[in-house]
C-alpha positions in Angstrom: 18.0 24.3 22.9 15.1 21.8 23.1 15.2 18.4 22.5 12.4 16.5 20.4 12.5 12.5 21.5 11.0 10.2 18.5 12.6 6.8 19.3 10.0 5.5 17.5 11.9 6.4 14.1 14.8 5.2 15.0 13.7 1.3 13.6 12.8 3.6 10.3 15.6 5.3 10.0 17.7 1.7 10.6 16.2 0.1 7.9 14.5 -2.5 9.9 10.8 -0.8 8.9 11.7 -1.1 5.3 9.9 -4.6 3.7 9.8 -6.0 0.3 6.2 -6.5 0.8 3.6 -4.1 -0.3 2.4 -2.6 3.0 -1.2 -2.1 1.4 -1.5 -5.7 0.5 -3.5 -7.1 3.6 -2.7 -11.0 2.5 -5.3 -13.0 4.4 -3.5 -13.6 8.2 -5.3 -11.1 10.4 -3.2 -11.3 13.0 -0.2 -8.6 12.3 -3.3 -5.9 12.0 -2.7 -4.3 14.9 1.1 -4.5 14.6 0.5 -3.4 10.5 -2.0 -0.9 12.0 -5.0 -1.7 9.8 -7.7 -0.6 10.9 -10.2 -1.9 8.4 -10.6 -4.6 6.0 -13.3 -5.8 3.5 -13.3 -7.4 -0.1 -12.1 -4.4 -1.7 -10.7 -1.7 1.0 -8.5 -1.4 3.4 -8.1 1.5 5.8 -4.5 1.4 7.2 -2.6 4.6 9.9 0.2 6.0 8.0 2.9 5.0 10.1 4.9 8.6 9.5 1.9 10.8 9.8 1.8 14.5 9.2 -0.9 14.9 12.1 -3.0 12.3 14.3 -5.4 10.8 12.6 -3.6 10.5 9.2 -5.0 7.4 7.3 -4.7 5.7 4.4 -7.4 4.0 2.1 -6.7 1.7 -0.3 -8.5 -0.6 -2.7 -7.5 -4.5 -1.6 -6.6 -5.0 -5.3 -2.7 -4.5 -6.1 -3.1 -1.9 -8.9 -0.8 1.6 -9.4 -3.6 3.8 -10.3 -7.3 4.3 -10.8 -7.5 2.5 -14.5 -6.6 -0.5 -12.2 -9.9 -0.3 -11.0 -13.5 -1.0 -12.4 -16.7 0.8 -11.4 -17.5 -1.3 -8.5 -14.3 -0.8 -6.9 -13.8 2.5 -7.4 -17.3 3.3 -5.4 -16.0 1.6 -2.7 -13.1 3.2 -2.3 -14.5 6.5 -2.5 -17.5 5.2 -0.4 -14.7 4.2 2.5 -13.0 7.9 2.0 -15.9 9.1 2.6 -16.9 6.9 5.9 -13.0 7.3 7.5 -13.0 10.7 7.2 -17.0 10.8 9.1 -15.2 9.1 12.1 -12.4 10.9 12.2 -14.8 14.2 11.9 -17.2 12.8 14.4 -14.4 11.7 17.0 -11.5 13.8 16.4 -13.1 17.0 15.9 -10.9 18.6 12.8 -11.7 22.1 11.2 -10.8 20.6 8.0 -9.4 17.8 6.0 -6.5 17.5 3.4 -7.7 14.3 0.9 -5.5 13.0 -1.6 -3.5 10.7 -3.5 -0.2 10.8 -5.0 0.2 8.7 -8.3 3.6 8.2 -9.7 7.1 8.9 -8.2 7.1 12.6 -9.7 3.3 13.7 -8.1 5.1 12.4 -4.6 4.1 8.8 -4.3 6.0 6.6 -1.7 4.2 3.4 -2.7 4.2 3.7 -6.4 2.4 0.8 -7.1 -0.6 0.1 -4.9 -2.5 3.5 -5.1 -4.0 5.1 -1.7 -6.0 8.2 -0.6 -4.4 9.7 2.4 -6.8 11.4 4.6 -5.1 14.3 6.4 -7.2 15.8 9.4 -6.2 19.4 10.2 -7.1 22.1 12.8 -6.3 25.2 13.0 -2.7 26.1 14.2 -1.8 22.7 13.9 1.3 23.3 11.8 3.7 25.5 13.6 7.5 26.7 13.4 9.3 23.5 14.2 7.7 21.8 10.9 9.1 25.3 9.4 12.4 25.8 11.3 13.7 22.5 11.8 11.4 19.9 9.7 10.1 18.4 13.0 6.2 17.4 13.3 4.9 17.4 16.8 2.1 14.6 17.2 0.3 15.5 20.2 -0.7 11.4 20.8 1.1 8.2 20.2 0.1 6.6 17.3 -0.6 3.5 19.4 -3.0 5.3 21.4 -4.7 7.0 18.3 -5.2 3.4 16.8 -7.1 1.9 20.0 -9.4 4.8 19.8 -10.3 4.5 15.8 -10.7 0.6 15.9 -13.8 0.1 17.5 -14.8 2.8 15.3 -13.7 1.1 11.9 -15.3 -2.2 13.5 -19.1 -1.1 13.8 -18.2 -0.6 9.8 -18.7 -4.3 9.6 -21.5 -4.0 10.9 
């Protein structure tokens, strides 16, 4: 029998991961981004890693305003976030190279959401093969890269964003 090591989880699993806080409310101190892995912030989106993702790459785009869903939203905001959809998942097409993409979001506990009330797009880059029998056999995801790593390599990215 092999062994899969995600010490990583363990803080998760603890409880020590789990806040009050909304983890898609950016607040206005900047300096937990790395440590909150946001990528990207402006004055109505966020781009944030999903801390337990199903494959490298897998982001999460939100609108800045706290709302549950998208009648939360008016017109202006709802372009961005879509517009910010569409720009994360160009870098992570340009730079990661996927065959494909899973987008969605989840609204309400029964569709699946996990943060019921601040609504998100996740952005799921896939390539081929990329799910395999341990997600099948023994509900185990193999990440071939450390999240850490995965975020230095998409901030500079997110940053010329700002242009």
């Amino acid at each position: 029998m092999k062994t899969a090591w995600a010490p990583w989880r363990m803080e998760y699993i603890l409880g020590g991961d789990k806040k009050t806080d909304c983890i898609f409310c950016p607040g206005n101190d900047r300096s937990m981004d790395e440590e909150r892995l946001i990528l990207y912030i402006d004055t109505s989106t966020m781009v944030i890693m999903n801390r337990y993702p199903y494959i490298n790459g897998h982001l999460l785009v939100a609108p800045v305003k706290h709302v549950r869903d998208l009648e939360g939203l008016n017109e202006g905001e709802m372009l961005s976030l879509l517009k910010m959809v569409r720009s994360a998942s160009t870098i992570l097409k340009l730079h990661m190279n996927p065959e494909g993409f899973n987008i969605g979001m989840n609204i309400g506990k029964v569709a699946g959401a996990g943060v019921e009330a601040h609504m998100h797009f996740h952005i799921v880059p896939r390539w081929n093969g990329d799910t395999n029998y341990m997600t099948v056999l023994a509900d185990v995801r193999v990440i071939p890269e450390h999240i850490r790593e995965t975020y230095r390599k998409l901030l500079p990215l997110f940053s010329e964003l700002r242009g």
